[in-house]
Structures are given as structure tokens and as C-alpha cells.
C-alpha positions, 0 to 999 in steps of 0.5 A: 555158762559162758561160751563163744567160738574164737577164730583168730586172725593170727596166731603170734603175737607178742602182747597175746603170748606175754604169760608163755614162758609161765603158762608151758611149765605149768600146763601138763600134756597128756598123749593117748596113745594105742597101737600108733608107731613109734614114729608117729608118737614122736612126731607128736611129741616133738611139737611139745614144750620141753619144758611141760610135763609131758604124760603119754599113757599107752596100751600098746602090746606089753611086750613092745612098751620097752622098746617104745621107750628106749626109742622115745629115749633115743630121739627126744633128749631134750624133753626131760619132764616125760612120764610113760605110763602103760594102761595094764600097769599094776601100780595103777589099778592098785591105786584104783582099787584102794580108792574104790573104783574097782568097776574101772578093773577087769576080770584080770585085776587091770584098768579096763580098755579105753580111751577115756581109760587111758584120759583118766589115767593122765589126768590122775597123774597130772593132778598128783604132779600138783603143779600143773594149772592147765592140761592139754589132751592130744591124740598120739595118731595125729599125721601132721602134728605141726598143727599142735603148735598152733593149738597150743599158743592158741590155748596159751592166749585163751587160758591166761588173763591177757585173752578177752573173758568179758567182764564176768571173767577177769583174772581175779575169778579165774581160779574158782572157773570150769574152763574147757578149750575145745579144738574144732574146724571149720572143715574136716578135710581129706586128701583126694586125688591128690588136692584137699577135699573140705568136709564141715563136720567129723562123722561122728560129730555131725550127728552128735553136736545138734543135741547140743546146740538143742540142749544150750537152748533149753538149759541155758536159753542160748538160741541157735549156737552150733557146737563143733566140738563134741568129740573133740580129741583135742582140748585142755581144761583148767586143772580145776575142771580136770578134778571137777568132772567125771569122766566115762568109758571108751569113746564117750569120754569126750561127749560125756564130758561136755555134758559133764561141764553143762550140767555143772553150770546148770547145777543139775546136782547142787549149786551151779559152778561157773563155767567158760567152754570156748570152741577154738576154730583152727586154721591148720588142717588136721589129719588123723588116722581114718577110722572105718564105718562101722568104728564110726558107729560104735563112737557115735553110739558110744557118744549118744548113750552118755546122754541116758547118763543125764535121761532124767534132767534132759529136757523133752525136746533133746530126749525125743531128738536123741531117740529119732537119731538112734531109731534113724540109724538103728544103733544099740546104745552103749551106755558108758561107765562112769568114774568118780571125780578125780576131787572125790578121791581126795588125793591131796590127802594122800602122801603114799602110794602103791608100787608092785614088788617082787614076790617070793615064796610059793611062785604065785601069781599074786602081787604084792604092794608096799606103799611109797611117797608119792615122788617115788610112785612118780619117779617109776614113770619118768621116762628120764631118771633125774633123781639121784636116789629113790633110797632116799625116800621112806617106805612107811607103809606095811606091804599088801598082798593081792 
């Protein structure tokens, strides 16, 4: 395992950004966005590439998913490479349902609520664009989101070879990595009457990242490492990584998968994958919409049950450290799901996908499915149709009814 925390002393520089031009049409960007305004979605997104595949997946009301696109259509018309998913789509939890993961569903046949719903989404059809490298993770509630420019030319020089690895981590052995960029800060500022009041760490991160820096310790025998970076909303992985790791439920989605990344490096369940997790230390400001008290609770409740996810690995000294935390703070712990590697449903061997059609017949609700390319699947989600005809495309799948 190799970690370090990098502040830069600048951002632009010509030899640092060389691979630019190659690293953003190869690095998928994935948005979640919720209840967020249009506005402040496209705000978001127009300080990414146009040239990167840009995936928002939403579960805004249904009813408003059209006019969220039609807007997004109206003020980006440059950003070509958009994919609007929305996380109640049928399509989707089709997928899911034929590749097994059927406690990623509710009750009504859809994928579940959630942030790390919603991240597992993206990055599902990150992997099936083949393409991406790299993807990039951002919160659609960001208020002042020229600070994404910095963090992705931050991501730029910290994911190509020309950035300092060390010797164990030269260009050559990049490809077989586990590589995660976490964005954090040195404070978390908020504006007070009227001037910038500076806070070290997040609420929810000032509780969970300690566990941590005692967990480096005891698995890795790295000593005193102050981690910042546990509830990260903003990161980027190799896509590797992205097809390696697990991923959780609702808010523990990024403290699960920081564990995730240790325990692979650690070799918890088999060989031990190498492994670079890197804490960018940004200097732009970041302000988002605040949360109340009790949402912070329920994150951080959230965050601390992925820990019961590993109870039989963690060393004694994090376990009685997680449960002073819970009885300090009178948490009932919620204990995540978990969902299967994105590398363990084999979609390179998938060519066809699933796509609703129109039922007739009895007037039921039951949905039928026949099964595209996987070019047709996508193009359903582009939020620009490019293709001159999906006619071209051979359905060769009967269609199946649920």
C-alpha cells in the first residue's frame, strides 16, 4: 500500500499536464445528482470537459426527468458525450436483476435509494463505455464548482506517469494498480457574517477518519498518517479499481470503499493487489449544500457500520475505538449493503443488453424486455442522439416478460 497526501504549489504547469489532451477523452465523469436544481446541475457541469463522457445518474421526481433534460439540452450544447440516467429506470434494474443482484431492488422492481446506488450505476456504465481509463466522481450540489477545474487538472497530473509515483510506481506497472485520488482540504470553510470561517475537517469526517489513521497503523505499520479523506464525495479511481471494489449502500459508500481499497492491499481475501491511494489537498474552497445535524448523524452512522463489514479482520484496537465512538455518540449503527464487483459480473462477456418495451395485451403492469447491443442500450441514455439509426442494430434476444 502506498499513500501520500500531495499539495501542490501550483496548478498549471506545461510539462505537469503534457498527457491532458489524452487523459480527458479517456476519463469518464460520473455526477450524482438528486433533488439539486437544474441550475446548479449545469453549473456543475459546465467546468467539465466536453470532450469526456459525462454520466449524470439522478433520481430527481420522475415527472421532472424530462424537463431536466431538455434544459440540460438547451444550455450545454457543446458536451456531446452526456448520458442521462435516471435511478428508478427499468432498464437498469433489469440489468441487475438478470446478473443476480436482486437485493440492489426494492419491493417495486427499482434500484433501490441512494448515493452509493446512484455511484454504482455510473460506474457500471462507465465500464460498458470500454473506453474510460480513469473516472471521476462529483457531487451535483456543489455551489461554487469552479473549484472542479482545479481538482480535475489535479487528477490529470496525479493519474498520468509524468506525476511522482516513487520507484514502485512507474509507468510500466501502472496498469495492474488500485489507484484512488481522494479530494480533501485543509479546512472546510463556511461563510460568516459575511467573511470565511475555516474548520479543519467535515463533521462527518472529523469522527470517521481517526479509525483510519489507526487502521494504517496496525495493517500496514504506517504510524500517525492523518487521513482527511474518508467521506470524500470527490475522487476518481483507475477504472481498475472502479471494476475491483465493491461498492455499499447510501451514505457509506465512500468510507466503504476506502476500507474496500485496504483490504485488498492488505490481502484480506487472497493475494494482496497493489495499491496507491493519494489525499489531494486542495486549495479552492468548497462549499456545498449544508446538511442538518441529524442528516450528519445518520452519515456518520452510515460510515461507521461499513466497519462491522470487515469486524472479523479489524485489528482489536480499531474495534474498541469504533465502539467508544458509537457509545460516545449514542448511534444505532446501520450496517450497509453490499453489492458485488463490477469485475464479477463479467460484462465483458456481455454483448446484449436489456431495453423495456411497449406492452400490449391484457393492460397490465408487467414490463416486457427484449435484449440489444450494448451500443443501443447506451445510446437510449445519450442525452444527444448521434447515431443515425439504432435500426441498424440486431435485436437477437427473444423478449422476456416480468
Amino acid at each position: 500500500m502506498y499513500i501520500e497526501t500531495i499539495r501542490f504549489s501550483h496548478i498549471l504547469e506545461t510539462e505537469a499536464l503534457v498527457n491532458i489532451h489524452s487523459f480527458l477523452p479517456r476519463t469518464a465523469f460520473v455526477v450524482s445528482h438528486k433533488s439539486e436544481s437544474v441550475e446548479t446541475l449545469q453549473g456543475v457541469l459546465w467546468y467539465l470537459p466536453t470532450n469526456s463522457p459525462i454520466i449524470i445518474v439522478t433520481n430527481c421526481l420522475k415527472e421532472d426527468l424530462e424537463d431536466l433534460k431538455t434544459s440540460l439540452r438547451a444550455h450545454l450544447l457543446s458536451h456531446k458525450k452526456i448520458y442521462v440516467i435516471h435511478q428508478k429506470d427499468d432498464n437498469v434494474a433489469q440489468f441487475f436483476r438478470a446478473t443476480g443482484v436482486h437485493h440492489l431492488l426494492g419491493k417495486d422492481g427499482k434500484v433501490l435509494d441512494g448515493k452509493g446506488e446512484g455511484m454504482y450505476i455510473g460506474s457500471l456504465f462507465a465500464a460498458l463505455l470500454q473506453y474510460p481509463q480513469w473516472a471521476i466522481f462529483y457531487d451535483a450540489d456543489n455551489l461554487v464548482p469552479s473549484a472542479l477545474l482545479e481538482y480535475t487538472l489535479a487528477m490529470c497530473r496525479l493519474f498520468t506517469p509524468t506525476a511522482s509515483y516513487g520507484p514502485a510506481y512507474q509507468e510500466s506497472n501502472m496498469v495492474d494498480l488500485l489507484h484512488n485520488v481522494r479530494i480533501c482540504w485543509s479546512s472546510k470553510p463556511e461563510v460568516n457574517n459575511g467573511s470565511l470561517d475555516h474548520k479543519l475537517l467535515g463533521r462527518c469526517t472529523s469522527v470517521i477518519s481517526p479509525l483510519f489513521t489507526t487502521l494504517l497503523e496496525e495493517w500496514f505499520g504506517i504510524q500517525d498518517y492523518p487521513i482527511n479523506s474518508s467521506n470524500a464525495g470527490e475522487q476518481g479511481m483507475s477504472i481498475k479499481a472502479v471494476k475491483a471494489l465493491r461498492f455499499s449502500s447510501g451514505y457509506s459508500i465512500e468510507t466503504f470503499q476506502f476500507l474496500e481499497l485496504l483490504s485488498k492491499s492488505f490481502g484480506l481475501h487472497g493475494q494482496p493487489h497493489r495499491a496507491i491511494l493519494q489525499q489531494y489537498q486542495a486549495q479552492s474552497p468548497h462549499f456545498h449544500t449544508k446538511k442538518g445535524d441529524e442528516h450528519i448523524r445518520r452519515m456518520i452512522a452510515q460510515s461507521l457500520g461499513c466497519f462491522f463489514v470487515f469486524r472479523d479482520s479489524l485489528p482489536a484496537i480499531t474495534a474498541n475505538q469504533l465502539q467508544r465512538i458509537c457509545d460516545e455518540m449514542s448511534l444505532d449503527l446501520s450496517y450497509p449493503l453490499i453489492y458485488p464487483a463490477l469485475e464479477d459480473l463479467h460484462m465483458e462477456d456481455v454483448d446484449f443488453l436489456p431495453l423495456a418495451i411497449p406492452s400490449e395485451g391484457d393492460g397490465g403492469d408487467a414490463t416486457i424486455f427484449t435484449y440489444v447491443h450494448k451500443e443501443v442500450f447506451l445510446h437510449q441514455f445519450k442525452l444527444f442522439n448521434d447515431i443515425d439509426s439504432q435500426d441498424t442494430w440486431t435485436v437477437t434476444y427473444p423478449a422476456v416478460e416480468y
